[in-house]
C-alpha positions as CSV (number, residue, x, y, z in Angstrom):
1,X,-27.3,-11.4,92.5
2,X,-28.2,-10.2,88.9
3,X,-31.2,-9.9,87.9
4,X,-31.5,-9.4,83.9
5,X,-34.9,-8.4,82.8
6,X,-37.1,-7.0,79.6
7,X,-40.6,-6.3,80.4
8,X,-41.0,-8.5,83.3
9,X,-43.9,-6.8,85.0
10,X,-45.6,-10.2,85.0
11,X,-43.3,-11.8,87.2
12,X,-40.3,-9.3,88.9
13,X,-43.1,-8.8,92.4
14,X,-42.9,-12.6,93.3
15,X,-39.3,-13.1,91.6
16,X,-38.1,-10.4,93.8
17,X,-40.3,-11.2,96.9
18,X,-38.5,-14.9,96.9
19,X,-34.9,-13.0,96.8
20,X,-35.9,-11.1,100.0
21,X,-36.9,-13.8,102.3
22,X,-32.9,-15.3,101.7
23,X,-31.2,-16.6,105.3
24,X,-28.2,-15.5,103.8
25,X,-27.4,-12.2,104.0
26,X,-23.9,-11.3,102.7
27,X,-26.1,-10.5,99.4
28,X,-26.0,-7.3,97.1
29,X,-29.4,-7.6,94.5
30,X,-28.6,-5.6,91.3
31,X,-31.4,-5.0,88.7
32,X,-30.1,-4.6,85.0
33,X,-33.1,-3.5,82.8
34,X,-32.6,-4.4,79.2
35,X,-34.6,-0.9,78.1
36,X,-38.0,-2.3,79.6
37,X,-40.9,0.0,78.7
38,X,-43.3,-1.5,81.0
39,X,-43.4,-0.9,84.7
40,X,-40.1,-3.4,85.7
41,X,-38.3,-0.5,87.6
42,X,-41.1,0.9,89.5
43,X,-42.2,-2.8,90.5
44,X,-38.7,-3.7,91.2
45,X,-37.5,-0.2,93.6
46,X,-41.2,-1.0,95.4
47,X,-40.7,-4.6,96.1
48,X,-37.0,-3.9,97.0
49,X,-36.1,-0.9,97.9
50,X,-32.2,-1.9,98.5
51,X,-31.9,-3.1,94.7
52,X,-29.5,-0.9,92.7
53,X,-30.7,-0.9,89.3
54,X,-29.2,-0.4,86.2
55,X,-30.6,1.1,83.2
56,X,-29.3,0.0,79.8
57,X,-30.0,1.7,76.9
58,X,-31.2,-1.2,74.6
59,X,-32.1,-4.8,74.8
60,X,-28.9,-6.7,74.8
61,X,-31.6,-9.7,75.4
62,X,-30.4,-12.1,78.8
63,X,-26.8,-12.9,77.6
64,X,-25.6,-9.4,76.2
65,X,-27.2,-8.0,80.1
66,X,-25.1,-10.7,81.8
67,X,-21.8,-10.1,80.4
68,X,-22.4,-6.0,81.1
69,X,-23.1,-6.7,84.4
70,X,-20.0,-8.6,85.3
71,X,-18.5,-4.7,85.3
72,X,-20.5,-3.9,88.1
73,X,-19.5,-6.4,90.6
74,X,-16.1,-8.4,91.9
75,X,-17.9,-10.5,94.0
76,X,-16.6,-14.1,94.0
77,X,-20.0,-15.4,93.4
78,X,-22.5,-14.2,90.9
79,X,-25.8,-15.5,90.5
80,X,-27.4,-14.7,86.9
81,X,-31.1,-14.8,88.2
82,X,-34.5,-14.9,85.2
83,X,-37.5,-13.0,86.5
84,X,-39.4,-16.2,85.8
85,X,-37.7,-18.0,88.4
86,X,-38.6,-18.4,92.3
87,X,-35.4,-19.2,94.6
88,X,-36.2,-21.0,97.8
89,X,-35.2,-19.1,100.9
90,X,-31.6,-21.4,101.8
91,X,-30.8,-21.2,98.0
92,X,-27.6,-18.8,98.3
93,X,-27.0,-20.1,101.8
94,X,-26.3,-23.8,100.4
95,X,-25.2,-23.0,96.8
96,X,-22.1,-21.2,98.5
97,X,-21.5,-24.5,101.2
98,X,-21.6,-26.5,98.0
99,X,-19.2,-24.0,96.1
100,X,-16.4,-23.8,98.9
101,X,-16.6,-27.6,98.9
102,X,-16.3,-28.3,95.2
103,X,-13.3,-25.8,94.6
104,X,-12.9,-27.0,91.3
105,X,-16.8,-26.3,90.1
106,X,-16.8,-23.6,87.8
107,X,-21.2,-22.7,88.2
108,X,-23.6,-25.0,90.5
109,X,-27.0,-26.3,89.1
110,X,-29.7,-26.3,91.1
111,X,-32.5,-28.4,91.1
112,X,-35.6,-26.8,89.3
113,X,-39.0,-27.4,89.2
114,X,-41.8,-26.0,87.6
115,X,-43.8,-22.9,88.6
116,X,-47.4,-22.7,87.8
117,X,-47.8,-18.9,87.5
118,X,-51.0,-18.7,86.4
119,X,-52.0,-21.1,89.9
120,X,-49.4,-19.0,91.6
121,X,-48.2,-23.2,92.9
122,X,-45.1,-24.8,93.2
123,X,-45.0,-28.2,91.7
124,X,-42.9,-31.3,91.9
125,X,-42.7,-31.7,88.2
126,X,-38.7,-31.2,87.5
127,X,-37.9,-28.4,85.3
128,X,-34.5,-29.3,85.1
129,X,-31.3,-31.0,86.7
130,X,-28.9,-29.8,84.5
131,X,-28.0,-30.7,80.9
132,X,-26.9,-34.0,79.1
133,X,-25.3,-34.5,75.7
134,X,-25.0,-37.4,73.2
135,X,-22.8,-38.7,70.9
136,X,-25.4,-37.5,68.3
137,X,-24.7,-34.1,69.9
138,X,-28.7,-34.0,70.8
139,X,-29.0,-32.3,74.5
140,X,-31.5,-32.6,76.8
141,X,-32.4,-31.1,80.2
142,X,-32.3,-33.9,82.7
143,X,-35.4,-34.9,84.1
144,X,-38.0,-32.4,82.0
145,X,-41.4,-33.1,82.8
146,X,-40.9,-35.9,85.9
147,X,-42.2,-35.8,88.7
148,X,-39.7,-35.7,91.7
149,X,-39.5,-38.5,93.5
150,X,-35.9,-37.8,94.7
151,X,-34.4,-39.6,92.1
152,X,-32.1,-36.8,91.1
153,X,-31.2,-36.0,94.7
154,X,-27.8,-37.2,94.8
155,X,-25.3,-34.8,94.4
156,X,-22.7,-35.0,91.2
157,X,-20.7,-33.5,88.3
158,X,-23.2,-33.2,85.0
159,X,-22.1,-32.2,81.4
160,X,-23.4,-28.7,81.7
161,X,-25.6,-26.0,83.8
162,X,-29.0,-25.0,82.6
163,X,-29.4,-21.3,82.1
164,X,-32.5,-20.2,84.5
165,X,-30.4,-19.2,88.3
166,X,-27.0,-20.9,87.5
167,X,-24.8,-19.9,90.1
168,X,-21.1,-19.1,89.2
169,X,-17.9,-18.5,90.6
170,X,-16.1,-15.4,89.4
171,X,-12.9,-16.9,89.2
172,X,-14.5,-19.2,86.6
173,X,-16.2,-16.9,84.4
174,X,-13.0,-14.5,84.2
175,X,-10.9,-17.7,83.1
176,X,-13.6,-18.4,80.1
177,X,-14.0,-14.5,79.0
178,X,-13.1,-13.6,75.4
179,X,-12.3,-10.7,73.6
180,X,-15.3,-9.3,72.1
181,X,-15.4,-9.3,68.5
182,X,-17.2,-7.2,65.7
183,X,-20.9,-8.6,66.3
184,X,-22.2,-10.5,63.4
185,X,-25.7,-8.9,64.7
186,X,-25.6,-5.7,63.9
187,X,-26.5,-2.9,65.6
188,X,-27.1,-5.1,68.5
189,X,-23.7,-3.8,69.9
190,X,-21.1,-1.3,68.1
191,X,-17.5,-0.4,68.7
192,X,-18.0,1.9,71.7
193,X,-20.1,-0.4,73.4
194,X,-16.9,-2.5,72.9
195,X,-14.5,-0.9,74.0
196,X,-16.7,-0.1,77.2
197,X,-17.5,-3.6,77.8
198,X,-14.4,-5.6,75.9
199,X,-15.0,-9.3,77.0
200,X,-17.7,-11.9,76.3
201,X,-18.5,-14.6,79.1
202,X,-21.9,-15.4,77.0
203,X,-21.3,-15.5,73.2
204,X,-23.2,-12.6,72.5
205,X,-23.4,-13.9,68.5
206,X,-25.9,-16.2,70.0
207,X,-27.8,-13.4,70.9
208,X,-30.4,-16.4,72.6
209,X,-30.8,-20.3,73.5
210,X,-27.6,-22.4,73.9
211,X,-25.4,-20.0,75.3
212,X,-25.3,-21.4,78.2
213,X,-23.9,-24.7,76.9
214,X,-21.2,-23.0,74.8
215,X,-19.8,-21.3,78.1
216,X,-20.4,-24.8,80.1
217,X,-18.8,-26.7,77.7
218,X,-15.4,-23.8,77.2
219,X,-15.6,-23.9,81.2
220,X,-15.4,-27.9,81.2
221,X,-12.8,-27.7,78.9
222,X,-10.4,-24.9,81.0
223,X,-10.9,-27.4,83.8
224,X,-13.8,-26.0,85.4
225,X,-17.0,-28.3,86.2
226,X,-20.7,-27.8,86.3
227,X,-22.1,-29.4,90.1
228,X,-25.4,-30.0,90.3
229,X,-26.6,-29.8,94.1
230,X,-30.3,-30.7,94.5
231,X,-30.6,-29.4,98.2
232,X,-30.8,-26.0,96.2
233,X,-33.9,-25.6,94.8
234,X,-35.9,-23.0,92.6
235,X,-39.2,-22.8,90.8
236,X,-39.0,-22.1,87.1
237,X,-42.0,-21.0,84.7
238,X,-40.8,-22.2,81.5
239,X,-42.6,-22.0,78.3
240,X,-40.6,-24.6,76.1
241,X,-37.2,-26.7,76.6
242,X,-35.5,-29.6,74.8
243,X,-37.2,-32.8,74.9
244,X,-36.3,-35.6,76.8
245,X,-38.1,-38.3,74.2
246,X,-35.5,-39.2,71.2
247,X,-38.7,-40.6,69.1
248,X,-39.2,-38.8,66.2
249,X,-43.0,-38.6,66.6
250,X,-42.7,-37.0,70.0
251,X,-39.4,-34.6,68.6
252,X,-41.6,-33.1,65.7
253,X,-44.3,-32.7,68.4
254,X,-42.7,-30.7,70.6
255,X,-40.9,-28.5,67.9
256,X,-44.4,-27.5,67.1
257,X,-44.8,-25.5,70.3
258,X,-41.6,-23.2,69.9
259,X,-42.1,-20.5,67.7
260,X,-40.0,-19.9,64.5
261,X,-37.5,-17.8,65.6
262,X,-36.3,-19.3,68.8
263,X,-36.5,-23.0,66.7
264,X,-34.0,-21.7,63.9
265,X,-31.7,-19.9,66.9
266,X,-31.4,-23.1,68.8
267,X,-30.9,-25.1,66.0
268,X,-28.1,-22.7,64.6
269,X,-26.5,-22.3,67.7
270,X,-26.1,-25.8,69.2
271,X,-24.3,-26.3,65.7
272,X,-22.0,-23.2,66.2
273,X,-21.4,-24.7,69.7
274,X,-20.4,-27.7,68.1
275,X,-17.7,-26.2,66.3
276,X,-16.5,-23.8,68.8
277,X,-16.3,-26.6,71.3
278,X,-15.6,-30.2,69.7
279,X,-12.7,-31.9,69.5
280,X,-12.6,-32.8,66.0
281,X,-11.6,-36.3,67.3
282,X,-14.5,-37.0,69.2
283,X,-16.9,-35.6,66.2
284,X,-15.3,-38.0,63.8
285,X,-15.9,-41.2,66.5
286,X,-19.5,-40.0,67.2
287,X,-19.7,-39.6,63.2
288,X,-22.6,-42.4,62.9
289,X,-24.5,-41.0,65.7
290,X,-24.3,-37.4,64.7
291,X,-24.8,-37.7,60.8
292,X,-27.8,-39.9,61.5
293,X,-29.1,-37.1,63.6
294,X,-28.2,-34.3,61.4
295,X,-29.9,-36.0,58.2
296,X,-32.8,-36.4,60.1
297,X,-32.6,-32.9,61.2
298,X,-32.2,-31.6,57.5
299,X,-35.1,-33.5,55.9
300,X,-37.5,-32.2,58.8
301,X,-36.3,-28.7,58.3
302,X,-36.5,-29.1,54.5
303,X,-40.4,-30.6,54.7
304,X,-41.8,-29.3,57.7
305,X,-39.4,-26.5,58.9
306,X,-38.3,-24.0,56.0
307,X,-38.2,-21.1,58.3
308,X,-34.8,-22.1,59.8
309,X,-33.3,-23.6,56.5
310,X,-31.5,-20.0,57.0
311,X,-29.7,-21.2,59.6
312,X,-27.5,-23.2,57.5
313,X,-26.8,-20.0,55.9
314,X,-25.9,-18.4,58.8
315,X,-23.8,-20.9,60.6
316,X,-21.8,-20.7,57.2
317,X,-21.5,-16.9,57.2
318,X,-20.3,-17.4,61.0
319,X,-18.1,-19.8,60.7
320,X,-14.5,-18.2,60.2
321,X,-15.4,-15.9,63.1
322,X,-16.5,-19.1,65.2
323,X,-12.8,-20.9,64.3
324,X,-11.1,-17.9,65.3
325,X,-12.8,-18.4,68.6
326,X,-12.0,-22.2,68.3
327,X,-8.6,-21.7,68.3
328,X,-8.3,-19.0,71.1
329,X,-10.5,-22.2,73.3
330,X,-8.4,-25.0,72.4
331,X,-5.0,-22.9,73.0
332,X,-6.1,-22.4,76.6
333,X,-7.8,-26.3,76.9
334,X,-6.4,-28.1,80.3
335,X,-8.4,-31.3,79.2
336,X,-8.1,-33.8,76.6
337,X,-10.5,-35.5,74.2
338,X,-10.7,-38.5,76.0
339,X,-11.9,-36.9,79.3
340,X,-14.8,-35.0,77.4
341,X,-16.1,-38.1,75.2
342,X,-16.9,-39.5,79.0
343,X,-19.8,-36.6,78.8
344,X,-21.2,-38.1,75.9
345,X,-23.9,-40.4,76.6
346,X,-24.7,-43.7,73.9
């Protein structure tokens, strides 16, 4: 169990408290603080006292503190737990029945629904069953915002995993590692921290949002699935996510409510997913889907959006180090283009 965290005071107590009452047992909880300068630690070694925690010595923000803990553990399961997510008590217990019965699923996606910390209440309002793409490469998290009636309770193969407790089998993640390369965010990493921690299982050039679907996708396309299994179930207190709606009204709405930053890191990195991940193939047949999208995209940015016209800049800046890790991806593919353009959705 890892357990990344910056400054989670707010939430680590009842995130941790859910992780101790677990029927399964065969469980080692490891802490990674991303340089936290509130109380995390001292909440976390109260709450639970047989945590080992890790110190590191700056924020390398959720996906650079996932891919440095991977050297702490060999386990064949590793769970990358949020501190803003509740797991029920038989989570581990039937994520790893569904694991050794779907050999071929690379990470299982539980079913999610929404915490309401400030009532302290569980809700049946899904949070998310896992993501769905496209073929105008817009991606949604399943469900968002319904309320569970069990009509996501059967279990199945989905596009991608959504990155609050995804549940992953080692073997999986050491297939889709990478070599690190120089980090186009400096001095968010530098070359002793590489050579110290040498691979990437999150692209750590994404720094945040839509990592997850860059390793689902390079996992789907080494062979290795995402399951979603809904009899594991977790509690998420999420503060924005992508919109189910395709109107435009309700897309500029919602786009509103995510500040600046995280709206120019999405958009840039779901485009630098795109080109890491597509088969140029598919792109060209989803061409009137995904150019509709993307000229809508560019006139809302360019009216109503200007803080993430840099994005554009960056994804040019980043795109000769994004074919190089193109071509590393495709050279070890096991699937063809066909197979993928099943996952995109009209």
């Amino acid at each position: 169990m890892h357990l990344i965290v910056h400054n989670g005071e707010k939430y680590i107590s009842k995130c941790l408290e859910a992780l101790a009452k677990q029927t399964y047992t065969n469980i080692r909880v490891r802490v990674f603080d991303n340089a936290s300068t509130d109380s995390t630690r001292d909440l976390a070694k109260n709450m639970y006292p047989g945590a080992e925690i890790i110190k590191f010595n700056k924020n390398y923000i959720l996906g650079g503190g996932f891919n440095r803990s991977l050297y702490y553990t060999k386990s064949p399961y590793v769970v990358g737990l949020s501190v803003d997510v509740l797991i029920a008590p038989d989570f581990i217990e039937k994520a790893v029945l569904a694991m050794e019965e779907n050999k071929k699923a690379g990470v299982l996606q539980a079913k999610i629904l929404r915490w309401d910390f400030e009532k302290n209440k569980k809700t049946k309002i899904i949070d998310t069953t896992g993501m769905q793409i496209f073929k105008s490469r817009r991606i949604i998290n399943r469900g968002h915002g319904e309320e569970d009636k069990e009509q996501y309770d059967t279990p199945e193969e989905i596009f991608c995993y959504e990155g609050a407790v995804p549940f992953f089998r080692r073997e999986a993640l050491e297939d889709a590692k990478m070599d690190k390369f120089k980090p186009f965010y400096a001095p968010y990493t530098d070359s002793a921290d590489r050579a110290r921690y040498p691979y990437e299982y999150l692209d750590e050039d994404f720094i945040w949002y839509a990592d997850e679907v860059d390793l689902g996708w390079r996992l789907r396309l080494l062979g290795w699935g995402s399951w979603y299994e809904p009899t594991v179930r977790a509690w998420h207190d999420r503060q924005t996510t992508h919109t189910l709606s395709g109107s435009h009204k309700n897309f500029i709405k919602h786009r509103k409510t995510v500040p600046a930053f995280k709206r120019k890191l999405d958009f840039q990195n779901q485009r630098l997913t795109f080109i890491k991940n597509d088969f140029w193939v598919n792109m060209l047949l989803d061409a009137p889907w995904f150019l509709k999208r993307e000229l809508f995209l560019f006139v809302y940015i360019l009216i109503w959006e200007r803080s993430s016209l840099g994005a554009y800049l960056n994804i040019v800046r980043m795109l000769p180090k994004m074919i190089k890790k193109r071509r590393i991806i495709m050279n070890k593919k096991t699937v063809s283009a066909n197979e993928m353009r099943e996952w995109f959705k009209s």
